[in-house]
C-alpha positions as CSV (number, residue, x, y, z in Angstrom):
1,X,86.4,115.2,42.2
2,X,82.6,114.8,42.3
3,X,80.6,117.2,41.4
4,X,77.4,116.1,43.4
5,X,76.7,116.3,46.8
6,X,73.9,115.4,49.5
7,X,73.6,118.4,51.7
8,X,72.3,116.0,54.6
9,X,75.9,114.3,54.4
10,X,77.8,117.2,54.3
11,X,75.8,118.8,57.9
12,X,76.7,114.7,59.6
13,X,80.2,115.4,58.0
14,X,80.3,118.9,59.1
15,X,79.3,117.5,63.3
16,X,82.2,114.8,62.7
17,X,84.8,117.8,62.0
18,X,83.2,119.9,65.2
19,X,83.1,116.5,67.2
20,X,87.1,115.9,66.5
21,X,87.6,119.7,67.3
22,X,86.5,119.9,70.6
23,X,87.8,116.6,71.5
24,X,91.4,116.3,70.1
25,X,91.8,119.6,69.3
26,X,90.9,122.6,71.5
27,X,91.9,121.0,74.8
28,X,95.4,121.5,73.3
29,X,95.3,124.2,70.9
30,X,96.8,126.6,73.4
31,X,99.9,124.7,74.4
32,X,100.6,124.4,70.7
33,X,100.3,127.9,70.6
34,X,102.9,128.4,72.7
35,X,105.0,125.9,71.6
36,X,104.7,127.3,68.1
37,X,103.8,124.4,66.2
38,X,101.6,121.2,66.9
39,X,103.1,117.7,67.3
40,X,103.9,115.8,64.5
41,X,101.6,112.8,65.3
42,X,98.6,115.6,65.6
43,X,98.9,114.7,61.7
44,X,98.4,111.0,61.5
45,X,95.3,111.2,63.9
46,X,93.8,113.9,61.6
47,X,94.7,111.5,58.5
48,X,92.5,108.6,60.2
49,X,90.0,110.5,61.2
50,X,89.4,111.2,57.4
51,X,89.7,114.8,57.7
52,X,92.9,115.1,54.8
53,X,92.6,115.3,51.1
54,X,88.7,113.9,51.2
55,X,88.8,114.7,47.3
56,X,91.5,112.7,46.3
57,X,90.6,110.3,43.9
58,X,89.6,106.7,46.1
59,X,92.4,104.8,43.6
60,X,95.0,107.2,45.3
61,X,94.0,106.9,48.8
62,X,91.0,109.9,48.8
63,X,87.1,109.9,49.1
64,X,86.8,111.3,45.7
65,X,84.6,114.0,47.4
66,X,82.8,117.2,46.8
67,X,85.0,120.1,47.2
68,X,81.9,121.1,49.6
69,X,84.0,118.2,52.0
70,X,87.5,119.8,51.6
71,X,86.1,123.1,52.4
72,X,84.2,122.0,55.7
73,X,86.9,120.9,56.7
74,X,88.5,124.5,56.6
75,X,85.6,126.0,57.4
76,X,85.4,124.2,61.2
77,X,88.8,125.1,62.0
78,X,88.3,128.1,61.3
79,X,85.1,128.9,63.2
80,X,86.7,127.4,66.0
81,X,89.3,130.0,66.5
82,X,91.6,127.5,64.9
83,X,93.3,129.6,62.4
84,X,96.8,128.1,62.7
85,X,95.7,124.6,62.1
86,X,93.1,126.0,59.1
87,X,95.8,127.2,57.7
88,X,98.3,123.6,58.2
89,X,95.4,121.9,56.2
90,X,94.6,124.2,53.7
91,X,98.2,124.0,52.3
92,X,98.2,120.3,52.5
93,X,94.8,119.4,51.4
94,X,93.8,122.0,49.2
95,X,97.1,123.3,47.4
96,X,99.7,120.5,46.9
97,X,97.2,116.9,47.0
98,X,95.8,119.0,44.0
99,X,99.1,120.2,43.0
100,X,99.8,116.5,42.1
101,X,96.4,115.4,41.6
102,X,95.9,117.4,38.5
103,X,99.7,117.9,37.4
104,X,101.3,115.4,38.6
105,X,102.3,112.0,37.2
106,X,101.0,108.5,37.6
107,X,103.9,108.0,39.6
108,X,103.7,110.9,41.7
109,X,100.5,110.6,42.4
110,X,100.8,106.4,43.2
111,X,104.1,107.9,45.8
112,X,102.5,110.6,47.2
113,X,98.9,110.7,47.6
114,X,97.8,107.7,49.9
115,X,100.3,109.2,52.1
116,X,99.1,112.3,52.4
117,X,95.6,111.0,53.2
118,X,96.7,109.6,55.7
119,X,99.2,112.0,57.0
120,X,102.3,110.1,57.1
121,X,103.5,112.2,54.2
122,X,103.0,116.0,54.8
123,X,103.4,119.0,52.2
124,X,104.3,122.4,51.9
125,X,104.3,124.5,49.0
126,X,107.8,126.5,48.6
127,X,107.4,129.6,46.2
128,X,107.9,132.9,48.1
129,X,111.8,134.1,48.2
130,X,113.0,136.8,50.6
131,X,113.0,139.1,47.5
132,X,110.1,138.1,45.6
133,X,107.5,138.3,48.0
134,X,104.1,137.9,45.5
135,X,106.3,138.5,42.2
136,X,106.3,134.7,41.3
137,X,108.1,135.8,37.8
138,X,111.0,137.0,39.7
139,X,111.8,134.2,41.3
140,X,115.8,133.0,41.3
141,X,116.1,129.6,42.9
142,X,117.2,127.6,39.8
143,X,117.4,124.1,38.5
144,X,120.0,123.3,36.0
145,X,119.7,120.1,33.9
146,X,122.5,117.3,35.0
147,X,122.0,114.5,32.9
148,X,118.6,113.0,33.6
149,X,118.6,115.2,37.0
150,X,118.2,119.0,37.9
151,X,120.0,120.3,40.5
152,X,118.1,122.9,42.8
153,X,120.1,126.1,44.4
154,X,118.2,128.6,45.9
155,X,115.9,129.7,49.5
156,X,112.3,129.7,50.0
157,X,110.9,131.7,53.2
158,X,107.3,132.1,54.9
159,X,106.6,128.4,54.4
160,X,103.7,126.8,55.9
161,X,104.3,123.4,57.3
162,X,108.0,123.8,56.9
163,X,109.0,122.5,59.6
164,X,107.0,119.3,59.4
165,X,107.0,118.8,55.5
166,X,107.8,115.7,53.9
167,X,107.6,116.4,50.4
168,X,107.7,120.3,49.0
169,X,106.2,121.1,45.8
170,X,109.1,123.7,44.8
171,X,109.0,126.7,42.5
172,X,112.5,126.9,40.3
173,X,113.3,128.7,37.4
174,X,114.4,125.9,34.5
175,X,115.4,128.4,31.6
176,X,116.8,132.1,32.8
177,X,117.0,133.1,29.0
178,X,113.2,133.5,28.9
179,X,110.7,135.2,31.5
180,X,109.4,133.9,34.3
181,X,106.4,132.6,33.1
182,X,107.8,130.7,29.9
183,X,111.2,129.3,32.4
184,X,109.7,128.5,36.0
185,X,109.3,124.7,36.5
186,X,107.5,122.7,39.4
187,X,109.9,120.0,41.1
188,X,108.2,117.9,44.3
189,X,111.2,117.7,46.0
190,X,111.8,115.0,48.9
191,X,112.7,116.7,52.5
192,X,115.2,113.4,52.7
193,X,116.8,114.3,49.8
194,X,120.7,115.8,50.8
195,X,121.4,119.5,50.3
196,X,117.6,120.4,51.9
197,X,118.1,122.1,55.2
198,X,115.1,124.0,57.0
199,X,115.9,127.1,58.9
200,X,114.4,128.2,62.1
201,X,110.4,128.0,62.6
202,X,109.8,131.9,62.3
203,X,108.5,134.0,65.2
204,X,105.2,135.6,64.0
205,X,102.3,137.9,65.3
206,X,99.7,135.1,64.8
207,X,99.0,131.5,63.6
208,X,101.5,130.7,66.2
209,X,100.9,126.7,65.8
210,X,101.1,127.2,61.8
211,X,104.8,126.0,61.9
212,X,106.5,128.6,59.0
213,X,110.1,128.2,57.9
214,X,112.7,129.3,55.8
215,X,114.1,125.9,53.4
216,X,117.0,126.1,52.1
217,X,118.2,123.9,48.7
218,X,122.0,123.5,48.4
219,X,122.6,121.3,45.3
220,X,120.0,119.3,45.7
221,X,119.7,116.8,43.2
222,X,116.3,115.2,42.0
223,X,115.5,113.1,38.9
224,X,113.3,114.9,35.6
225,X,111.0,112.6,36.9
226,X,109.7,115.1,39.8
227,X,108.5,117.6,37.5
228,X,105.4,118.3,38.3
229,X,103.1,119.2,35.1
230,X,106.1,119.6,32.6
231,X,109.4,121.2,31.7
232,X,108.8,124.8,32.2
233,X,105.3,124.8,32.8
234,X,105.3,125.8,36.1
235,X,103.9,129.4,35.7
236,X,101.2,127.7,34.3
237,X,100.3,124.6,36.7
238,X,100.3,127.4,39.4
239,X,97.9,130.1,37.7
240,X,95.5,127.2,36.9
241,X,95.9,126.3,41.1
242,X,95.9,129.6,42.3
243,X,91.3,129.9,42.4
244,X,91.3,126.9,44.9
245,X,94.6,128.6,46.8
246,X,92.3,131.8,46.7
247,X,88.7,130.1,47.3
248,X,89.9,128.2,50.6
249,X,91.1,131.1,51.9
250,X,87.9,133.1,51.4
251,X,86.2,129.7,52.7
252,X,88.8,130.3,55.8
253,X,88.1,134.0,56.0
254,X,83.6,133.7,55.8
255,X,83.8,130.9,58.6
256,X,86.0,133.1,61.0
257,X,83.7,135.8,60.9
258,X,80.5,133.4,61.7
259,X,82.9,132.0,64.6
260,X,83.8,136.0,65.8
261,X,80.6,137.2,65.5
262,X,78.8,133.9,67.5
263,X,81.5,134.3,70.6
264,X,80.5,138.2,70.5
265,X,76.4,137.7,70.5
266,X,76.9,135.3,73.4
267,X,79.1,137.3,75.3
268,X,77.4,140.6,75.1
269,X,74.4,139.0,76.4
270,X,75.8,137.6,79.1
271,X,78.0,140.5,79.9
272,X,76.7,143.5,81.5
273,X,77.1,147.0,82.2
274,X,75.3,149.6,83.9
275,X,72.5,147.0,84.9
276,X,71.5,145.8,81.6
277,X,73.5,144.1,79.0
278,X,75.5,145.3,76.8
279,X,73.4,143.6,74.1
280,X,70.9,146.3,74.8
281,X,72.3,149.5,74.0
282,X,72.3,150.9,70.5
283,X,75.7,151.0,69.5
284,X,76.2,146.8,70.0
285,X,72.9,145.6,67.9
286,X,74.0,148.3,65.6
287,X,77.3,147.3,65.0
288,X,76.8,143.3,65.4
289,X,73.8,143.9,62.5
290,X,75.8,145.5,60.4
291,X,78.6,142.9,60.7
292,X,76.1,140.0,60.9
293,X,74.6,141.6,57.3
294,X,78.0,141.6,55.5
295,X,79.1,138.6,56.7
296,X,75.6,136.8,55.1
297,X,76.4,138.9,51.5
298,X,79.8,137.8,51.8
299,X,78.5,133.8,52.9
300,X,76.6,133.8,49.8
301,X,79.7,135.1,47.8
302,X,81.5,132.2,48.7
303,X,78.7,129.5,48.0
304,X,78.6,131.2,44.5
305,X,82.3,130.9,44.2
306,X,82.5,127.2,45.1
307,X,79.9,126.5,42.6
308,X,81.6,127.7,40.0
309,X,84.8,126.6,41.2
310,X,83.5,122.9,41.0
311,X,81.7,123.5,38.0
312,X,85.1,125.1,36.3
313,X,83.8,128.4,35.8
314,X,85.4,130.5,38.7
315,X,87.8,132.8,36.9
316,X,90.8,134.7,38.1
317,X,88.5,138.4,38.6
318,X,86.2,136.7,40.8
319,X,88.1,134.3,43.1
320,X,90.2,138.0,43.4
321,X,87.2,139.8,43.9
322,X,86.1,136.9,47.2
323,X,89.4,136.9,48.1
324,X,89.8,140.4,48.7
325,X,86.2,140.9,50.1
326,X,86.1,138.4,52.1
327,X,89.5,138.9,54.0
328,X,89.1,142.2,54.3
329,X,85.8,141.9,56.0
330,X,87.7,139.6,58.3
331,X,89.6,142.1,59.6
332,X,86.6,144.4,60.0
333,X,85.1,142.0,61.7
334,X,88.1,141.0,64.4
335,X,88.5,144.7,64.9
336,X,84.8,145.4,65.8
337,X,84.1,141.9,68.0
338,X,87.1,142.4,70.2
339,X,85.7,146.2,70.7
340,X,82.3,144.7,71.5
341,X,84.7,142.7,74.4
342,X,86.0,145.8,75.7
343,X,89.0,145.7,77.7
344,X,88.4,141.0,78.0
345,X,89.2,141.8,74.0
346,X,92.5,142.7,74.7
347,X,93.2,139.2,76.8
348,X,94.7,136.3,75.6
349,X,92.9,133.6,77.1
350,X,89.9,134.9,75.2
351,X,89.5,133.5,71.8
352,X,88.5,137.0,69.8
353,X,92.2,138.1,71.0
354,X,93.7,135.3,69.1
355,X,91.4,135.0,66.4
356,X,92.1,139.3,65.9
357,X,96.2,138.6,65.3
358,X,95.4,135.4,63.3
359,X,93.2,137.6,60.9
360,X,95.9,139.8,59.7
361,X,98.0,137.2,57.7
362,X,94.6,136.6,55.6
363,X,95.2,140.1,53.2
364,X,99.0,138.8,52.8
365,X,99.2,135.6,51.7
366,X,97.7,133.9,48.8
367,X,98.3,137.2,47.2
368,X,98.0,140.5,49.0
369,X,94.7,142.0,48.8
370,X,96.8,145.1,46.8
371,X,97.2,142.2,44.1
372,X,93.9,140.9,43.8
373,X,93.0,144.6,43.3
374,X,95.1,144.4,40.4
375,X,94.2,141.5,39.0
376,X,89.8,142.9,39.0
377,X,91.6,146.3,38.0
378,X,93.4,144.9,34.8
379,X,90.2,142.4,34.2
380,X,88.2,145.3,33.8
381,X,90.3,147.8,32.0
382,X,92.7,145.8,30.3
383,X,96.4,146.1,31.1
């Protein structure tokens, strides 16, 4: 991944992204909200367009871009009140291409990465269980050694892109006599493979067009040679990939807000009441400045952040700290913009309506903002 960057190709990049947005996305992006998930071949026309994995090494398919790219990326989706397909992306580009990228072996990486570049080959990332929920050391789907194969046995649930994957990084446990963070492996496990079953896309409350699934693995058999990053050295492949997890959804989280907050200055000039509009009375420039102010603190959070995440210096506290700031601000934010919309807010053909449900998933996922609390809490006074 480079670690330079011309700010002059990032804005050209950036008008590309919001050029493909309006064009091929938002004249759609309700009917795949309905529909609950977008069409499969929305995937190959975001490959060509150059919009997956742009930090992939160019031998494997990639750019070999900035991480500035990557996050742009998110960042336009996001703005655009296109949480569902943010999110799609995110997994993809930014959590399993780097998955095998960093982890991975020659072979994975020569199988796997052109693909996904180009979006004929899509991944998820299978670690939450219906019982584990954020405890990733108390996972129980298993892989026992067979000869030069492992046999998986176990569900995943709440997995993004499940329904369209083609290869799943999985999380198993490889050793049970040991703890979770000494026995957990890392197995990129082929959706063709027999004894993989998805279950039904699940119903939720936003992200509607972020297909999320259940997977099932019954006996499925795969060679050593998927291992991702070694024989029980899973727990550690995934805390050294949990920042950029973390950092993209922050990235997600900052650009929402800049999307809310421009959709609620336009329409509370145009809208009025009384006479005048409602961008004149006290209690609207009030509450937009105060939005509008920590939404610029938390921007320049998250430029900090990706500097030091490209420079390897963003540690677990911090990524934590954006991660819970900036996702909680989302929330704030949803919550006081659709209030600035008064009773429109409450509409569903009205962006801030959508973009208000899709906010709420951003303090679960990744790590609930209860754990990231944890994580600054023990960082500062020690378990």
């Amino acid at each position: 991944m480079s670690t330079d960057y011309d700010q002059s190709e990032v804005e050209l990049f950036r008008e590309n992204v919001q050029r493909f947005i309006n064009e091929e996305i938002l004249p759609h992006y309700e009917g795949w909200e309905q529909d609950s998930k977008i069409p499969r071949e929305l995937w190959n026309k975001i490959g060509e367009a150059g919009f997956l994995c742009v930090d992939v090494p160019e031998e494997y398919g990639g750019f070999g871009a900035h991480f500035i790219f990557s996050a742009t990326i998110v960042e336009e989706f996001s703005r655009a009140g296109c949480a569902a397909l943010a999110s799609n992306i995110s997994v993809h580009s930014d959590i399993v291409a780097p998955y095998i990228a960093n982890a991975g072996t020659e072979a994975q990486k020569e199988k796997y990465l052109p693909k996904m570049v180009s979006g004929e080959c899509i991944g998820a990332i299978a670690m939450t269980e219906p019982g584990a929920g954020s405890d990733l050391q108390g996972i129980r789907t298993s892989a026992k050694a067979d000869g030069d194969d492992y046999i998986i046995n176990g569900s995943k649930t709440f997995i993004t892109n499940g329904q369209h994957c083609d290869v799943v990084i999985t999380v198993a446990r490889t050793n049970m006599e040991v703890s979770g963070s000494r026995g957990t492996s890392l197995f990129a496990v082929d959706t063709s493979s027999e004894g993989f079953s998805r279950g039904r896309n699940l119903e939720k409350i936003g992200q509607h067009a972020a297909d999320t699934s259940e997977l099932f693995f019954e006996d499925v058999r795969v060679p050593a040679s998927a291992i991702v990053g070694g024989l029980d050295a899973g727990f550690k492949v995934l805390m050294t990939e949990l920042p950029r997890e973390r950092l993209i959804l922050a990235v997600g989280a900052i650009a929402a807000c800049e999307g809310m907050l421009d959709w609620t200055i336009e329409y509370t000039q145009d809208r009025k009441a009384f006479k005048q509009p409602i961008s004149s009375f006290q209690n609207t420039r009030f509450k937009v400045a105060e939005m509008k102010t920590d939404t610029r603190a938390n921007r320049a959070f998250t430029n900090e952040c990706i500097e030091l995440f490209v420079n390897g210096k963003l540690d677990a506290e911090t990524v934590s700290m954006l991660k819970l700031s900036t996702t909680e601000l989302q929330g704030r934010v949803a919550d006081g913009c659709l209030q600035l919309f008064g009773g429109y807010g409450y509409m569903t053909e009205y962006p801030i309506a959508r973009a208000f449900v899709d906010a709420r998933i951003q303090r679960i996922y990744g790590g609930t903002s209860e754990i990231m609390k944890e994580i600054i809490g023990r960082a500062i006074f020690g378990r």
